[in-house]
C-alpha positions as CSV (number, residue, x, y, z in Angstrom):
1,X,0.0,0.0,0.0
2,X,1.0,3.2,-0.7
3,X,0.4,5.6,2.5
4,X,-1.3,9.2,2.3
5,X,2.1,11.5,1.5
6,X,3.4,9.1,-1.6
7,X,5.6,10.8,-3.9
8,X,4.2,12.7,-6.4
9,X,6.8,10.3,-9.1
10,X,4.6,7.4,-7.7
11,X,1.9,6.4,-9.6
12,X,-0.6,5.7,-7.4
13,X,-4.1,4.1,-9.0
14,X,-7.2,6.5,-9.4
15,X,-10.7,6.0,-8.3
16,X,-13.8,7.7,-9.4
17,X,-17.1,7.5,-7.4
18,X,-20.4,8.9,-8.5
19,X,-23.4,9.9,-6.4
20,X,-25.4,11.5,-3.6
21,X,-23.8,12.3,-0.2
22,X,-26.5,13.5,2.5
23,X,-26.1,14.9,6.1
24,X,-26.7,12.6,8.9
25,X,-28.2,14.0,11.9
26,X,-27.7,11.0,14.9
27,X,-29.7,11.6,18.3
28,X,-27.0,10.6,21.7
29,X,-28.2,6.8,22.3
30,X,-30.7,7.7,25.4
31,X,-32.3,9.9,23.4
32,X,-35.6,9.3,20.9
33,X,-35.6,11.6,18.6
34,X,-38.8,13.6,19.7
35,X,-36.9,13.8,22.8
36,X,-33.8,15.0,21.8
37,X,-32.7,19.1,22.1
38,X,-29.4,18.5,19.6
39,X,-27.6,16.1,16.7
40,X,-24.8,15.3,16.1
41,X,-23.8,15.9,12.5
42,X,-21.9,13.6,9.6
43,X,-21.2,13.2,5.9
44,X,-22.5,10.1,4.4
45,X,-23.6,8.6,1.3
46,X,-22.0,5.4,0.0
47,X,-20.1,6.4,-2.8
48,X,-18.2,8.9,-0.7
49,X,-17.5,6.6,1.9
50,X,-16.0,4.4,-0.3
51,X,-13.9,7.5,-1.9
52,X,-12.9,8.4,1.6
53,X,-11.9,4.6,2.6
54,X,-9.5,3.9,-0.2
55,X,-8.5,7.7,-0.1
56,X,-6.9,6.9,3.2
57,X,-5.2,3.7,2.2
58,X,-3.4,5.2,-0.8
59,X,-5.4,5.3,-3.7
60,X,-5.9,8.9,-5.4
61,X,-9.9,8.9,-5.4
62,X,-12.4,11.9,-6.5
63,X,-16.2,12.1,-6.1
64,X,-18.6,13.2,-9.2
65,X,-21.9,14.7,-7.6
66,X,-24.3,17.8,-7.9
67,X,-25.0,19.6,-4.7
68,X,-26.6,22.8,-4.4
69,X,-24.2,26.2,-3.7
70,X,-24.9,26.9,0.0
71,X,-22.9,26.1,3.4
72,X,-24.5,22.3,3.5
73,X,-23.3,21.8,-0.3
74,X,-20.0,23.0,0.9
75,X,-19.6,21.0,4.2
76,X,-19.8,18.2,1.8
77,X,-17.3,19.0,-0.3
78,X,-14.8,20.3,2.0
79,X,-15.5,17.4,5.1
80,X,-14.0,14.7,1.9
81,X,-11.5,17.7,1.5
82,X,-10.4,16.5,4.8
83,X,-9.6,13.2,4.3
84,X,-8.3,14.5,0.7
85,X,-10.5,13.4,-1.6
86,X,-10.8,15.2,-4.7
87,X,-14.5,16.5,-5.3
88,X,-16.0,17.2,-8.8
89,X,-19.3,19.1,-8.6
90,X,-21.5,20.7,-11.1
91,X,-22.8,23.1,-8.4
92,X,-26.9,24.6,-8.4
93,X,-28.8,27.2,-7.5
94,X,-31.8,24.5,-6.9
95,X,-32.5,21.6,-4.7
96,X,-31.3,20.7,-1.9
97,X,-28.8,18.1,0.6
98,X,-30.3,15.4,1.4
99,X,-30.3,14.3,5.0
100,X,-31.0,11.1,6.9
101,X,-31.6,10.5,10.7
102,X,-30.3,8.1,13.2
103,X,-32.2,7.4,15.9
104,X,-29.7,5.1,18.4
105,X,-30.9,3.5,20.6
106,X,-29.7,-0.6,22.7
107,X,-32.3,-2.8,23.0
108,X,-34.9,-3.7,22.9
109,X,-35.5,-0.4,21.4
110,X,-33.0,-0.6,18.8
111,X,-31.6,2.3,16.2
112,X,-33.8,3.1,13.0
113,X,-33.2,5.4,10.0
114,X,-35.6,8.2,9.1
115,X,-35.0,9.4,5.5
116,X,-35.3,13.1,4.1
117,X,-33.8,13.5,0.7
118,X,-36.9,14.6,-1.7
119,X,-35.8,16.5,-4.7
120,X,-32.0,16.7,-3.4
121,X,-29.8,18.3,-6.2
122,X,-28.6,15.0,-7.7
123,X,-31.7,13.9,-8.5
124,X,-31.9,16.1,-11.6
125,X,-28.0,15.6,-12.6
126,X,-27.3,15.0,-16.4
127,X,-24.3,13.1,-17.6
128,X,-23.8,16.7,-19.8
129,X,-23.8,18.7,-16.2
130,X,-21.3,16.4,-14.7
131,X,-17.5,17.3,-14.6
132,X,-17.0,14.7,-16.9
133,X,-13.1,14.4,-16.9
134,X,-12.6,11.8,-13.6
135,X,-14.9,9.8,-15.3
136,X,-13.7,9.8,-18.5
137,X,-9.7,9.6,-17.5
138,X,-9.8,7.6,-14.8
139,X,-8.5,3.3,-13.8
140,X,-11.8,2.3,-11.8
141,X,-15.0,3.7,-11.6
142,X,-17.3,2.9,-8.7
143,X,-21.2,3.8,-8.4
144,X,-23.8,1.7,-6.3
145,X,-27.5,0.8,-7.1
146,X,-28.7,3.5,-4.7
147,X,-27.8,5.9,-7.3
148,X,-30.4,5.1,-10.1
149,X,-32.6,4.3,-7.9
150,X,-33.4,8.1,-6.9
151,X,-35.0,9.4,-9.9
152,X,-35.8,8.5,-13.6
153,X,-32.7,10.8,-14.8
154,X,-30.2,9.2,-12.4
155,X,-31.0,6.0,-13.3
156,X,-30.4,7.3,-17.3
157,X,-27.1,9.2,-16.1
158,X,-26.0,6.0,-14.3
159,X,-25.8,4.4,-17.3
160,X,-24.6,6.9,-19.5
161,X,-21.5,6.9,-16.5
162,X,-20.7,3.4,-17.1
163,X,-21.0,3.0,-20.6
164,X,-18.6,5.6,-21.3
165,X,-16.3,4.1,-18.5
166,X,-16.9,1.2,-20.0
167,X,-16.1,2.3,-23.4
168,X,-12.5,3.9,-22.0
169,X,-11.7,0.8,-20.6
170,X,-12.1,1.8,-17.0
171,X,-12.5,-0.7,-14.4
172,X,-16.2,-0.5,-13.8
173,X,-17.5,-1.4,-10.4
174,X,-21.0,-1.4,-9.2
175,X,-22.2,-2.5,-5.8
176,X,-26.1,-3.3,-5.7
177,X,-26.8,-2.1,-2.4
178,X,-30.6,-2.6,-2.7
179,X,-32.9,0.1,-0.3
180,X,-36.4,-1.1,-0.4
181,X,-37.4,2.6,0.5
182,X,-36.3,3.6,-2.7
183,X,-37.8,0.8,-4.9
184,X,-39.2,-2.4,-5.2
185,X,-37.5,-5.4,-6.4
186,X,-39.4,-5.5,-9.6
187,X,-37.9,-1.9,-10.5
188,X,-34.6,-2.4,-9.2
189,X,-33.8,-6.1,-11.2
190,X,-35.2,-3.8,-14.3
191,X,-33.0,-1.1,-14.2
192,X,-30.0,-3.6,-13.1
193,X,-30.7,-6.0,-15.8
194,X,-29.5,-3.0,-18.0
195,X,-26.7,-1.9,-15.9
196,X,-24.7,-5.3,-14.5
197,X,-23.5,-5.9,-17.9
198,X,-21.8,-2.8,-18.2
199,X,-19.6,-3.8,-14.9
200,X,-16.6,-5.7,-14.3
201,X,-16.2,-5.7,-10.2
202,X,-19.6,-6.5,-8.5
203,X,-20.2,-6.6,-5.4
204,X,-23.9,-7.9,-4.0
205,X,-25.1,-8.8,-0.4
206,X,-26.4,-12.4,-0.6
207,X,-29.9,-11.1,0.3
208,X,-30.1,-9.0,-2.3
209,X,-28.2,-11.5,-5.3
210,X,-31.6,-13.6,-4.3
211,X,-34.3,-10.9,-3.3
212,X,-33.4,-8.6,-6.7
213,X,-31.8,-10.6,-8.9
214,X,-33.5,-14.1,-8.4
215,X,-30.0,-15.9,-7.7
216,X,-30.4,-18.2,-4.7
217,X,-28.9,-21.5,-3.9
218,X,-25.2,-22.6,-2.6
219,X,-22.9,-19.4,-2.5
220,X,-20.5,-20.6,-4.6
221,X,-23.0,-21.2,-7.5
222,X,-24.5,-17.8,-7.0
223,X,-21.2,-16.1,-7.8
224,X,-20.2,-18.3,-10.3
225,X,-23.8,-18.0,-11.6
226,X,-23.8,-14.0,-11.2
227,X,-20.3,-13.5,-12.8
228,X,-21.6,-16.1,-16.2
229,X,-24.7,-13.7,-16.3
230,X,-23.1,-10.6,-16.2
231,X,-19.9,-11.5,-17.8
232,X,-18.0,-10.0,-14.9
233,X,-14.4,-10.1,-14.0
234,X,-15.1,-10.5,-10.7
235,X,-18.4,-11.1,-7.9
236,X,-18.0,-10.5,-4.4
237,X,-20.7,-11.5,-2.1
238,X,-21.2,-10.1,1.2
239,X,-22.9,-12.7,3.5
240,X,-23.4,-11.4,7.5
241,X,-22.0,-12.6,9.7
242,X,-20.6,-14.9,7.5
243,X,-18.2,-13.3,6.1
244,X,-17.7,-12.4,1.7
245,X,-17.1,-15.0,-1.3
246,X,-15.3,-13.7,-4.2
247,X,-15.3,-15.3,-7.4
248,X,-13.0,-14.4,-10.3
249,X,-13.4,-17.2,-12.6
250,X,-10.5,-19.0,-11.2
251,X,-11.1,-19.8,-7.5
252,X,-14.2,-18.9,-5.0
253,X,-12.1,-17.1,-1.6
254,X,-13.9,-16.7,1.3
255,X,-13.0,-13.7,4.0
256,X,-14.6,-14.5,7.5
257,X,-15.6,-11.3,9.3
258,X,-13.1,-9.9,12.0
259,X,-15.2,-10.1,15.1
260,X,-14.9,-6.1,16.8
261,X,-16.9,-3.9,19.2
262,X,-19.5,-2.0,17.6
263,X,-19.8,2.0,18.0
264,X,-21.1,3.0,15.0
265,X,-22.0,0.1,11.8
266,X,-23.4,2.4,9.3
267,X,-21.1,2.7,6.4
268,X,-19.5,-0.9,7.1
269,X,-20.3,-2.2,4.0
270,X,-18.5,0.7,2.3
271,X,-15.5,0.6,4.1
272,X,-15.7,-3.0,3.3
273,X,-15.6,-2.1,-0.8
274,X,-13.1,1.0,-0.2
275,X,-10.9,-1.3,1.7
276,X,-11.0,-4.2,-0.5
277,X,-10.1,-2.1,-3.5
278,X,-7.5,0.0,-1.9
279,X,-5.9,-3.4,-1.7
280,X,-7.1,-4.9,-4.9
281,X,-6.2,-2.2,-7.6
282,X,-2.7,-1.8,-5.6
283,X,-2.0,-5.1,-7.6
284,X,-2.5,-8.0,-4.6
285,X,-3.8,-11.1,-4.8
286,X,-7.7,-11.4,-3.9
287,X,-7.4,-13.3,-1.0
288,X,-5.1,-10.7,0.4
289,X,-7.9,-7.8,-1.0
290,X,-10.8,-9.5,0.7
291,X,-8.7,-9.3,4.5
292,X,-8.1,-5.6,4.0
293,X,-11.9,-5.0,3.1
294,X,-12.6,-6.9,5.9
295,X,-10.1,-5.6,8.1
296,X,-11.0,-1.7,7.5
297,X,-14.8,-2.7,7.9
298,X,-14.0,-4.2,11.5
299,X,-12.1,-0.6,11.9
300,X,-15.1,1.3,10.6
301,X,-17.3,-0.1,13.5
302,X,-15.1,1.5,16.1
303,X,-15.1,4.8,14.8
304,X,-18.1,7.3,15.4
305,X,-19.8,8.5,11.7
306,X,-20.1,7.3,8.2
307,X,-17.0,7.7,7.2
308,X,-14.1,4.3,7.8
309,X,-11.0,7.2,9.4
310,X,-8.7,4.9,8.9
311,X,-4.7,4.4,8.1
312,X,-3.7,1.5,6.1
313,X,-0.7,0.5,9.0
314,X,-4.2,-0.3,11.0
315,X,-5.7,-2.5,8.5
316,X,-1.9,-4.0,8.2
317,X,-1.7,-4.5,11.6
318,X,-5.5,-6.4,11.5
319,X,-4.9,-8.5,8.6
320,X,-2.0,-9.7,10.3
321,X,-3.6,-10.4,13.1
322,X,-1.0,-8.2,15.4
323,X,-3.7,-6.2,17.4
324,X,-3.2,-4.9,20.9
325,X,-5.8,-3.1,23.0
326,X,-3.6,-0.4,24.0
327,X,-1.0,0.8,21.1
328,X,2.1,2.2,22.8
């Protein structure tokens, strides 16, 4: 891995992500949220999580989005400025950041998610609005299903995105990441059935390789039967608390998950993807790119927010299974 500081006369690989980023509001855990006097505020959205992840563990990554031109438009940008991500933006006088809320709470009450993103900016972004040049002159582009799912013209600039990544010879990568509040099956395995063909790297949670697109059955026949279908170079399947399965034609390698304390386990699932392809496009083997994946997701569940803060001597130190409670 190459660390945050390289060289410039390094050539480090470059990632492009594309989509919405909202502001999470979280309520303190012994509050509800009709109860609650203050939040606390984060960055999300799962393309820039995934930016931010393999940001930190050394590859060069930039988010394409729209966002409107006030303060909350500019938190977003300059909060992955932070963690130095570069930020494309074709900026708006219209619409709006979308937010989400976090009610946390142990049980039996548990957390849940209350969505407000209605006629955010993105919803209305055209390929022709985009800054078009990360995705055009990039090595690996990475959008998830969430994306078209948010309106009619994001689901047409989604594809427009990865056909001309496609057509570049970019490394596409798509990760399904089904949310039943934004569509129903039926709509999402439409609008897939046209996209998945277009990508190279997918990634799926098992739920959602049988719920969306009807594969079910032993694991390793649904990502041998996923990668046939799709004519991918690779499928990785997230499966719980079992761990992932990656298939890349060759061999099926699974990853168990790399038990950890919980404080936070929204955005795991990204950090899993931004860690797996810090690793994976840094030229290791895929055994090797599943353990970091897994390693910075075990990392992200520690820290407080969307976003996996993370360093890649961290994950090292995981992978290899050289973890103290108390670094000195």
């Amino acid at each position: 891995m190459h660390p945050p500081g390289t060289p410039a006369n390094v050539t480090r690989p470059r990632l492009t992500t594309f989509g919405e980023s909202l502001l999470r509001l979280s309520t303190p855990v012994e509050e509800p949220i009709e109860a609650t006097d203050a939040f606390d505020v984060y960055v999300g959205g799962a393309e820039g999580n995934v930016a931010v992840a393999a940001q930190r563990l050394g590859i060069d990554a930039t988010w394409v989005s729209k966002l409107p031109r006030t303060p909350l438009g500019e938190k977003v940008t300059s909060t992955y400025h932070t963690h130095g991500v570069d930020t494309a933006v074709a900026w708006d006088d219209d619409g709006r950041v979308g937010t989400y809320y976090l009610e946390r709470g142990g049980q039996p009450r548990g957390s849940s998610v209350f969505y407000d993103r209605a006629d955010s900016a993105i919803t209305t972004a055209t390929y022709e609005e985009l800054p078009t040049e990360p995705i055009e002159h990039t090595d690996t582009l990475h959008v998830t299903g969430i994306t078209p799912a948010l309106s009619e013209t994001l689901a047409e600039t989604t594809e427009r995105v990865l056909t001309t990544a496609d057509d570049n010879g970019i490394t596409t990568v798509f990760d399904v990441n089904y949310r039943s509040n934004l569509w129903d099956t039926e709509t999402a395995a439409a609008t897939l059935s046209d996209l998945l063909p277009l990508v190279d790297i997918l990634f799926v949670a098992r739920r959602d390789a049988a719920t969306v697109l009807d594969f079910d059955g032993n694991d390793e026949a649904v990502v041998e039967g996923l990668r046939d279908a799709y004519d991918a170079d690779l499928v990785v399947m997230t499966r719980g608390e079992e761990g992932a399965l990656a298939f890349d034609g060759d061999q099926a390698v699974s990853q168990p998950v790399i038990e950890t304390e919980t404080t936070d386990a929204i955005g795991t699932g990204d950090a899993f993807v931004g860690g797996f392809l810090a690793s994976w496009l840094d030229g290791t083997d895929l055994s090797t790119a599943l353990a970091w994946g897994a390693a910075t997701a075990a990392l992200k569940r520690t820290i407080e927010g969307d976003l996996a803060v993370v360093r890649p001597e961290a994950v090292e130190s995981i992978v290899a299974g050289d973890v103290d409670e108390i670094s000195r």
